[in-house]
C-alpha positions as a printed Julia matrix, in Angstrom:
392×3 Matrix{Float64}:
  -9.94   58.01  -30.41
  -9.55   61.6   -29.97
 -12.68   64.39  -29.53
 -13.09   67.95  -29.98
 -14.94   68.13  -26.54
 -15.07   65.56  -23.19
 -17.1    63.18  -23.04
 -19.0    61.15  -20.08
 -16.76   58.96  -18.17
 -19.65   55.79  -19.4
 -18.61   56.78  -23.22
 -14.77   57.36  -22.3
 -14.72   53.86  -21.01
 -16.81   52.41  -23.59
 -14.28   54.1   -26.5
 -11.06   52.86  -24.14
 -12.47   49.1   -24.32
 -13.53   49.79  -28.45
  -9.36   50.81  -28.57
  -8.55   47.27  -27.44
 -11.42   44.88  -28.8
 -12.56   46.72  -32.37
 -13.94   43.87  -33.43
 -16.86   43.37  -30.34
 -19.79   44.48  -32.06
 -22.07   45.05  -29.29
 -19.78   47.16  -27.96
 -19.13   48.94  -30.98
 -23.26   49.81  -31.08
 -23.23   50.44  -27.1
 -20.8    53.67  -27.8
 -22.51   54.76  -30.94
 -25.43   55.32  -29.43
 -24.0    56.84  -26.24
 -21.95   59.33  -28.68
 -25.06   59.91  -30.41
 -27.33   60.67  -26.94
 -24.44   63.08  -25.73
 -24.38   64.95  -28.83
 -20.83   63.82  -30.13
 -21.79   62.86  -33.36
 -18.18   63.08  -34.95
 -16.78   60.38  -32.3
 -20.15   58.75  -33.62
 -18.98   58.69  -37.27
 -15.48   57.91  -36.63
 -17.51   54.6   -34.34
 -18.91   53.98  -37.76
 -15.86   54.84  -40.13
 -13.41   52.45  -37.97
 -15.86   49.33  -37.85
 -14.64   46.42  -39.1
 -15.7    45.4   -42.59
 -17.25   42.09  -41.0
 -19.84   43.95  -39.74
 -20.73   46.59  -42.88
 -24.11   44.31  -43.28
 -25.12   44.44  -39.4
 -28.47   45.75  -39.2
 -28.85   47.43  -36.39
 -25.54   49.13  -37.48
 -27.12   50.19  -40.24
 -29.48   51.8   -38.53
 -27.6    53.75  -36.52
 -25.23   54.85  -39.42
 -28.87   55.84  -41.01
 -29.99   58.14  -38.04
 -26.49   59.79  -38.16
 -26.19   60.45  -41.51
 -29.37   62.14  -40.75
 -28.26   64.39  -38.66
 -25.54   65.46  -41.3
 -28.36   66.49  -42.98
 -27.15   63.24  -46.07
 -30.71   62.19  -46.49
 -29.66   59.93  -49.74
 -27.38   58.24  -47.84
 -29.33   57.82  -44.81
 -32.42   56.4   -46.9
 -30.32   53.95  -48.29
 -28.83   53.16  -44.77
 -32.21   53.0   -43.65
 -33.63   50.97  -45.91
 -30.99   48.33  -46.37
 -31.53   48.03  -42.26
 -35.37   47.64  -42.32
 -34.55   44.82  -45.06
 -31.85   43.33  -43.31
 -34.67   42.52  -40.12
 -34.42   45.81  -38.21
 -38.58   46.09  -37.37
 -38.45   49.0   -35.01
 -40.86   51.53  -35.26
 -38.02   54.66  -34.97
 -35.92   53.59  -37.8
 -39.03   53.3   -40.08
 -40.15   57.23  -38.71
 -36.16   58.15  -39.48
 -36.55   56.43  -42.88
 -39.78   58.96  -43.14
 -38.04   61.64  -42.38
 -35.38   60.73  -44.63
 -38.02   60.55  -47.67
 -39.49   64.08  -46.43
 -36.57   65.96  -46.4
 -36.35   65.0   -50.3
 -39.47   66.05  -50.9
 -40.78   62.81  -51.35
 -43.94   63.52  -49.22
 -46.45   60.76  -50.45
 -43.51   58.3   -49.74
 -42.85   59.24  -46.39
 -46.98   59.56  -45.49
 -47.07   55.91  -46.56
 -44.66   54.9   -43.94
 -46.08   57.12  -41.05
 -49.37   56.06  -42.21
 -48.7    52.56  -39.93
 -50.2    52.92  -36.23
 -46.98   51.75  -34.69
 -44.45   54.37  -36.54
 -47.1    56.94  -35.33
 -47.26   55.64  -31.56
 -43.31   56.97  -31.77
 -43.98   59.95  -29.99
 -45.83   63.14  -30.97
 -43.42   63.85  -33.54
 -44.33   61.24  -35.9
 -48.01   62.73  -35.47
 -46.56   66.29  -36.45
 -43.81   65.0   -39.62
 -47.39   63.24  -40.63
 -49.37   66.7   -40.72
 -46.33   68.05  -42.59
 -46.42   65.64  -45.11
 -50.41   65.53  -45.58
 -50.37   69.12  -45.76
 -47.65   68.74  -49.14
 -50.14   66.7   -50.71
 -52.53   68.82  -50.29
 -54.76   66.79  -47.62
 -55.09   69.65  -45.6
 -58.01   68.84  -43.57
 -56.35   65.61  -42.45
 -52.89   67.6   -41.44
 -55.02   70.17  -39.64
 -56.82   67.38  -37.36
 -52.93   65.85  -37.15
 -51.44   69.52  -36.36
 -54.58   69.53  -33.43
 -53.89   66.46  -31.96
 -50.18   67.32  -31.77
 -50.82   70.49  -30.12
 -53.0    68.43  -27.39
 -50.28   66.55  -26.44
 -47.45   69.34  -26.73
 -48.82   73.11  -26.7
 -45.78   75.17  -26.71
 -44.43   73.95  -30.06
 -44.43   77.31  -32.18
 -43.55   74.8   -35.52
 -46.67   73.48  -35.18
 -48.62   76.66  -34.39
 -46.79   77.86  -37.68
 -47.89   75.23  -39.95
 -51.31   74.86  -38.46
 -51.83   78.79  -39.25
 -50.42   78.48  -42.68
 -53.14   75.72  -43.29
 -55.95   77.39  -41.51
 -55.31   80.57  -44.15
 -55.05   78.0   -47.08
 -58.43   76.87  -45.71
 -59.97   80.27  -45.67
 -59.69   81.03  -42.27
 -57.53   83.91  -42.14
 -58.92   85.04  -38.42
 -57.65   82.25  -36.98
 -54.72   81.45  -38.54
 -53.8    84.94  -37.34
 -54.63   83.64  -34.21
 -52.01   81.15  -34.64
 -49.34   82.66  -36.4
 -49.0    85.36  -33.36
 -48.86   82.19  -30.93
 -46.22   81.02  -33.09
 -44.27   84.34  -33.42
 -44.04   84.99  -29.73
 -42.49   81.57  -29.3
 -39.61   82.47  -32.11
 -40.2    85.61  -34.15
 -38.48   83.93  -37.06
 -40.88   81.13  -37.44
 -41.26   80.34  -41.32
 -44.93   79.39  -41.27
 -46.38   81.83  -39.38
 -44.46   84.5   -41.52
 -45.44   83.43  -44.54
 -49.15   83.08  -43.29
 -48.78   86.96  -41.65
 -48.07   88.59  -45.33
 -49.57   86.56  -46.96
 -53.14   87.79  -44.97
 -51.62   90.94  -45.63
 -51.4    90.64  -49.33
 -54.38   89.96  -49.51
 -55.6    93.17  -48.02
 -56.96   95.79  -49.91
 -54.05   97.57  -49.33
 -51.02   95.0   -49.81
 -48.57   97.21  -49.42
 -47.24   96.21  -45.38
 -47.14   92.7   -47.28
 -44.24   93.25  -49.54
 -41.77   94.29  -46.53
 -43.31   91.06  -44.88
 -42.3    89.56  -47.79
 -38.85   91.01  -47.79
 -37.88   90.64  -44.31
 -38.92   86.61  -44.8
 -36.7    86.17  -47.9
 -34.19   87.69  -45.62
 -34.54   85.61  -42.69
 -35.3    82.09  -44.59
 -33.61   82.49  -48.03
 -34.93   79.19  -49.09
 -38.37   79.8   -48.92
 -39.53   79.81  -52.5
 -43.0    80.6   -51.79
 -41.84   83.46  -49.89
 -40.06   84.87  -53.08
 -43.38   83.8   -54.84
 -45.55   86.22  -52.79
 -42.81   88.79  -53.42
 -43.01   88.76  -57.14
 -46.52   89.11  -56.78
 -46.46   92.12  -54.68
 -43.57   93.56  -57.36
 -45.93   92.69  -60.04
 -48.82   94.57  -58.62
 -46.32   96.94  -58.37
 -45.97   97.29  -62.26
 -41.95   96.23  -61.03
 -41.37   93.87  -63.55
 -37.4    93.59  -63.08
 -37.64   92.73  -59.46
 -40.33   90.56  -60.01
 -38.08   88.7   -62.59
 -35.65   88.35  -59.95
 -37.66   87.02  -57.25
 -40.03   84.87  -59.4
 -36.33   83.03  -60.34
 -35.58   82.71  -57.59
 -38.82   81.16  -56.57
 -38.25   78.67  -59.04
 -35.0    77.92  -57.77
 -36.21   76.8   -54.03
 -39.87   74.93  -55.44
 -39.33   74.15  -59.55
 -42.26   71.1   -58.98
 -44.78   74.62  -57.85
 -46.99   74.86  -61.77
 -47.99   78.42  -60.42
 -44.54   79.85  -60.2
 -43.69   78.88  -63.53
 -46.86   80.33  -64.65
 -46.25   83.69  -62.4
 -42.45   83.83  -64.2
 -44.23   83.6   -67.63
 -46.23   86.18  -67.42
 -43.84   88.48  -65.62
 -41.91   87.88  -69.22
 -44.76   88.96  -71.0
 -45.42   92.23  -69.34
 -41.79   93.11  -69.93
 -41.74   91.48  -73.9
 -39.73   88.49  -73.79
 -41.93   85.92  -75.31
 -39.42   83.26  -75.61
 -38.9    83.22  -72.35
 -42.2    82.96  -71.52
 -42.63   80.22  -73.71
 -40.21   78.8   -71.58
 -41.38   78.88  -68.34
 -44.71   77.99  -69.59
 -43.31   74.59  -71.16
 -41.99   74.06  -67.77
 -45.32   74.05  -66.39
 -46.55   71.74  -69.02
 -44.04   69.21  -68.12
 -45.27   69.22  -64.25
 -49.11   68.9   -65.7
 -50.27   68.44  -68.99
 -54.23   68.6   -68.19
 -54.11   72.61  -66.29
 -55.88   74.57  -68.3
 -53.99   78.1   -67.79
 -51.04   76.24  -68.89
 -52.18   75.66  -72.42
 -54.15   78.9   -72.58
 -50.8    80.88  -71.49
 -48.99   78.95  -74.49
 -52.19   80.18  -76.6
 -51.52   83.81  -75.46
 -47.65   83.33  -76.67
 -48.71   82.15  -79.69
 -51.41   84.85  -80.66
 -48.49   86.91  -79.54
 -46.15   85.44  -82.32
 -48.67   85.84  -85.03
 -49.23   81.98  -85.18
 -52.9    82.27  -84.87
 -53.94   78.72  -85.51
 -51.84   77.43  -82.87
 -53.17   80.21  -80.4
 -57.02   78.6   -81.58
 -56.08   75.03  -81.24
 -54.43   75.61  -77.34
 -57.55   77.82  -76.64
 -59.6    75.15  -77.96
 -57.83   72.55  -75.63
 -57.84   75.16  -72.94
 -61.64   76.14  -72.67
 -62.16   71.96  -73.11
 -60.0    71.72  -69.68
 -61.82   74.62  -67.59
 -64.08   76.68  -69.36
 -63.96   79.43  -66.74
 -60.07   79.77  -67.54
 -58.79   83.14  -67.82
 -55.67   83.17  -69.77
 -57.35   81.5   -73.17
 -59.85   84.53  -73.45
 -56.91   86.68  -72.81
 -55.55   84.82  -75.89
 -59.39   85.4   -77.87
 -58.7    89.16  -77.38
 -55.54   89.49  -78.99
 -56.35   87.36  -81.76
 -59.5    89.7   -82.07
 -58.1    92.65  -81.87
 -55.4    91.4   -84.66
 -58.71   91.23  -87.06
 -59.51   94.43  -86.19
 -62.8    93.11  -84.43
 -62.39   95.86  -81.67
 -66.02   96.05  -80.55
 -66.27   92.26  -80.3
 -63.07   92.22  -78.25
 -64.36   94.7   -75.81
 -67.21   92.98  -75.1
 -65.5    89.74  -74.51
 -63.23   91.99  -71.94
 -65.91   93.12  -70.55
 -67.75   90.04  -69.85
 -64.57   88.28  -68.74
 -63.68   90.71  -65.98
 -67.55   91.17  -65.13
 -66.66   87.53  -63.67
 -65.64   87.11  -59.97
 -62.39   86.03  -59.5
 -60.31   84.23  -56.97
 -59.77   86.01  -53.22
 -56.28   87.04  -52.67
 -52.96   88.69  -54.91
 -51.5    84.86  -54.06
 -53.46   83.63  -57.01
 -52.5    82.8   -60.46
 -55.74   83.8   -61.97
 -55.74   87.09  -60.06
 -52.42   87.96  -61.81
 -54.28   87.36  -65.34
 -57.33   89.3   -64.58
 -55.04   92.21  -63.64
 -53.44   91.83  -66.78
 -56.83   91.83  -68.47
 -57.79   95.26  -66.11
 -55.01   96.8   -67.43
 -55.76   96.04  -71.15
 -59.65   97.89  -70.18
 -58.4   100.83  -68.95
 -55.17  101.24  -71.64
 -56.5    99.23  -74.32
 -55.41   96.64  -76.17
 -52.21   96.6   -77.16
 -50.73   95.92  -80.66
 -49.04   92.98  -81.39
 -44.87   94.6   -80.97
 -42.56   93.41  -83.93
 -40.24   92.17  -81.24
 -42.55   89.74  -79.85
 -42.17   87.83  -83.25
């Protein structure tokens, strides 16, 4: 069996008895794992690829085959490796936190949190207790992944990951001082730490002055192209920015990294509608409605695109259903005004305006009800537009 680098002289012996007895099946497990400890995980899949077909159903196999497909980053394949293991008899506490991991990495969060939910996956090793926080934290338990990110960080200090993700969740929490705190931990340790990047601009956009947020922004998209909530906050700054093109761009690409995220579908609907396109935001907006059919801003958006398209008794019924889901919902007034303004009822639409934007509304440029009630500023100080023939 040849190798791209040399191995130990235990796993060089263990592949020269595998040449002459492929069929011993303890054997074949002994190497695999010893290929797998020293890091040669292509003499591990070959181990795998070359056993005999006898032994495709061995368990423990199985398992192993699971933890390397893993590594190759196949997380189908591994699950299903996994899996077919644990239900073959394998009991052992690692393959169950693999199969976790396995889950995770397809964003099947509440999946994986049900298997590191048992005591004895957890007593792993810290890292069950921190792939636990991560998961909590996706389903928005943050409270829970914050006490999991703490105990982590008792047992294992240094780890900037977790620093990262317990700042990002201490700023989703409203505590932006210490999640600071945190994030600067975390960026000594690695300056290129995605957590505490995102929580650094996204304090910053939330500044009075966001401006230092949108090269935060750009200098994360640039380091972790993947990150679709970094592209998120980047749209946001562009929009603020009255640049609706590059917002366009990055709210796409948003979408691209994080379609199951309602808010950037909202955010990329309303981009479309400061620069005209109302089919497209009729798009993105049905997009969000498939995700969730009960949010209120989604409805009241698709009343907005309808008073927009002159179909006025569809823009009443969605702000009907919209005010019935949160009364305090911005975009179905939005929706009121034009459909007031249409009637030439200028005075009464001014008033709702005003009493609309009179209202205090959500801390931080990160919020999809912030974007509308800039919207809604702009309409008070330009005034309200008319309803463009290419809208229809």
């Amino acid at each position: 069996m040849s190798t791209q680098s040399p191995v130990s002289p235990q796993l060089a012996q263990l592949l020269e008895y595998i040449s002459s007895d492929a069929g011993n099946l303890p054997l074949r497990r002994d190497a695999i794992r010893a290929a797998c400890a020293e890091g040669h995980w292509a003499v591990a899949r070959q181990l795998l690829d070359d056993a005999p077909a006898i032994h495709a159903r061995d368990a423990q196999l199985l398992a192993l085959q699971g933890y390397v497909l893993l590594h190759a980053e196949r997380y189908v394949d591994a699950e299903q490796a996994l899996s077919t293991a644990i239900a073959n008899g394998v009991q052992a506490a690692p393959v169950r936190c693999n199969l976790a991991f396995a889950l995770f990495m397809q964003k099947r969060y509440a999946d994986a949190l049900e298997i590191l939910s048992a005591p004895t996956v957890l007593q792993t090793g810290p890292l069950a207790l921190l792939l636990r926080a991560r998961c909590l934290h996706h389903v928005g338990r943050r409270a829970e992944a914050m006490d999991d990110c703490n105990a982590y960080l008792a047992a294992v200090s240094d780890d900037v990951y977790a620093r990262g993700l317990l700042a990002l969740i201490l700023y989703e929490q409203g505590q932006p001082a210490a999640a600071r705190e945190q994030a600067d931990a975390a960026l000594r340790g690695d300056p290129h730490q995605l957590e505490a990047l995102l929580t650094v601009a996204s304090i910053q956009a939330d500044s009075p002055d966001p401006s230092a947020a949108r090269g935060s922004f750009q200098a994360l998209t640039r380091i972790h192209p993947h990150c679709g909530r970094a592209w998120f906050g980047l749209a946001l700054i562009e929009l603020s920015e009255t640049r609706t093109d590059a917002a366009a761009n990055s709210i796409a690409l948003a979408a691209t990294h994080m379609p199951e995220h309602i808010g950037t579908w909202h955010v990329m609907a309303w981009t479309e509608i400061v620069r005209g396109d109302i089919a497209a935001a009729a798009a993105a907006f049905d997009k969000a409605l498939a995700i969730d059919r009960s949010f209120a801003e989604t409805h009241g958006g698709l009343a907005v695109v309808a008073a927009l398209r002159g179909e006025d008794e569809e823009a009443r019924r969605r702000i009907k259903r919209a005010l019935r889901l949160d009364p305090n919902a911005m975009s179905p007034h939005y929706a009121e005004l034009l459909l007031l303004q249409r009637e030439g009822r200028e005075a009464e639409a001014r008033e709702l305006l005003d009493a609309v934007l009179a209202r205090p509304t959500a801390r931080g440029s990160t919020r999809y009800v912030d974007l509308v009630a800039a919207h809604m500023r702009r309409l008070h100080t330009e005034g309200l537009p008319a309803t463009p023939a290419r809208y229809h």
